[in-house]
Structure formats: structure tokens, C-alpha cells
C-alpha angles and dihedrals in degrees: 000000000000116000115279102278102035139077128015110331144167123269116197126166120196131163088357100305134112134233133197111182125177117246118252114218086201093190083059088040099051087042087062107042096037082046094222090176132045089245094062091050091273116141093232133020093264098161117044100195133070089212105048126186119217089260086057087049093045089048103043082043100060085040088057113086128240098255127206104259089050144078096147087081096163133102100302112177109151107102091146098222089126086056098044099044087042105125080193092057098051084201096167093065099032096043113009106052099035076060081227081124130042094199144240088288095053096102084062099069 
């Protein structure tokens, strides 16, 4: 996921607004936030490449045990970092401090 600014991103104009949104590469994503390698924070080196396709996801994925703290065990990706930290978004103003949202740190409470 390059910064915000750089790299290839997304363009959208609506109502008169524009938009400018990172791009998401989601098999990088998913390999992240599922830590398929022990570099991510896996247990084991599930994945072998730093650019995977969907088939390496799929793959990596059924290798990966089903943990403890875990019965969803299916692509999950969605860890919601890109959306928080999104100076687009201005997710602070529109969804924190309304307390419509808890936050991507509730589940740690």
C-alpha cells in the first residue's frame, strides 16, 4: 500500500468533489494481516514470495492452521488501517468523535 500521494492510486469525482484514494494491492493486504510469514508476525513461513497472486493466498491460507483464538478461519483482510489513516476519509471527525464508530482498537478493550 504506497503513502497517501505516491504511487498508483484511485481518482473518483462525485457531487462535485474529488477524491484521491490509495490502491490497495489485497493479496499483499491479506498476507499481512492473516501473517502468513514469520516476518509478518505468522508462526511459520506460509507464503514464499513478497508479491503473491490470489492462488499463492488461497494456497499459504489452507497450509495455515486454524489457531486458538480463531474459528473465522477464511480470507479476512479487512483490518481497516488504509481507511483510518485516510487523510481523504477524515475518519476522525465524520466517525470517532460522533462514537458511531469504536474504532479499529475496540476489540482490544
Amino acid at each position: 500500500i504506497p503513502a497517501y500521494g505516491e504511487g498508483e492510486h484511485k481518482h473518483v469525482e462525485m457531487g462535485g468533489k474529488t477524491y484521491d484514494y490509495c490502491s490497495i494491492n489485497m493479496p499483499r493486504c491479506q498476507a499481512a494481516t492473516q501473517g502468513m510469514t514469520k516476518a509478518l508476525g505468522g508462526r511459520d513461513d506460509y507464503l514464499h514470495t513478497n508479491d503473491p497472486t490470489p492462488k499463492d493466498i488461497a494456497e499459504a491460507s489452507a497450509k495455515m492452521p486454524i489457531e486458538d483464538g480463531g474459528l473465522q478461519h477464511h480470507p479476512s483482510w479487512h483490518c481497516g488501517a488504509c481507511q483510518s489513516y485516510c487523510p481523504v476519509g477524515n475518519w476522525n471527525k465524520r466517525f470517532k468523535e460522533t462514537g458511531l464508530s469504536k474504532g479499529i482498537r475496540a476489540a482490544e478493550k
